[in-house]
C-alpha positions in Angstrom: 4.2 -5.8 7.6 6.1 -4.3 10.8 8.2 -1.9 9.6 7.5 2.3 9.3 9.2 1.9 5.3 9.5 -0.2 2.8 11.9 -0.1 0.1 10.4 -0.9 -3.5 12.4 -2.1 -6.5 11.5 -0.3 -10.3 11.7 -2.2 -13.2 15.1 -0.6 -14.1 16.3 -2.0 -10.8 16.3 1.2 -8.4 15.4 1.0 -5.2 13.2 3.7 -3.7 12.2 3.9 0.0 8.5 4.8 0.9 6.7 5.4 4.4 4.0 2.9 5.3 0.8 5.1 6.0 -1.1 2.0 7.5 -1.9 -1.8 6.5 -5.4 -3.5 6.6 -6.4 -7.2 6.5 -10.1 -7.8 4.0 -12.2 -10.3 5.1 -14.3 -9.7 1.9 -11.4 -9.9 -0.2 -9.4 -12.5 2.0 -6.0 -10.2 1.5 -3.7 -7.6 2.9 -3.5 -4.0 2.0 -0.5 -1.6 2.6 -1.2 2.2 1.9 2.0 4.0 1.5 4.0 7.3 0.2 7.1 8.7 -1.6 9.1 10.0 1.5 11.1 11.8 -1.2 7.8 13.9 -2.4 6.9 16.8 -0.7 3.2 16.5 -1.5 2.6 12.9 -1.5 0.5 11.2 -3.6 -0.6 7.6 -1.5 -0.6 4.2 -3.3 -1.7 0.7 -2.3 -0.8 -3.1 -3.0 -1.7 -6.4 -1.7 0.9 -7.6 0.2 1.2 -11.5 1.4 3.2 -12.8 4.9 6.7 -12.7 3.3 6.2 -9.1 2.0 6.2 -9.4 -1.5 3.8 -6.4 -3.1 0.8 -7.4 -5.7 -1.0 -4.6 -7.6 -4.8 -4.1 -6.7 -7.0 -4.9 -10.1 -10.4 -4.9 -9.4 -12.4 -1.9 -8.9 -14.2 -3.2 -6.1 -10.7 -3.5 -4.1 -9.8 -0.1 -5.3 -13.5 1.0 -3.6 -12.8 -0.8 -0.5 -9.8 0.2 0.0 -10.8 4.5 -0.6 -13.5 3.5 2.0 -10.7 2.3 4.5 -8.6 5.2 3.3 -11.2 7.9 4.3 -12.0 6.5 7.3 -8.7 6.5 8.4 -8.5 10.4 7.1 -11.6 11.1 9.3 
């Protein structure tokens, strides 16, 4: 993912443009993680998805990748 945005589609079809915060590659988990935000929010709450080469977002379902990924996430606060 190379881009500062990304624009992310609802399932009623609207388009919605959010900031990339960072993106990590696991080892562990053998995937890539984007963090991101609601550039439309003034305090923004930051999600995360798998994301695979051509872009396409996945939802996060385990609980370990959801632990992982807070670890990354506070370390990157730090």
């Amino acid at each position: 993912m190379d881009s500062d945005t990304i624009i992310i589609t609802d399932d009623n079809g609207n388009e919605k443009e959010f900031g990339v915060l960072f993106t990590f590659n696991s080892d562990e988990f053998e995937k890539s993680y984007v963090l991101y935000y609601d550039l439309g929010e003034d305090e923004s709450e930051v999600y995360s998805s798998i994301y695979d080469e051509e872009g396409h977002l996945y939802p996060v379902e385990t609980k370990e990748e959801w632990d992982m990924i807070e670890e990354v996430f506070q370390a990157f606060m730090a």
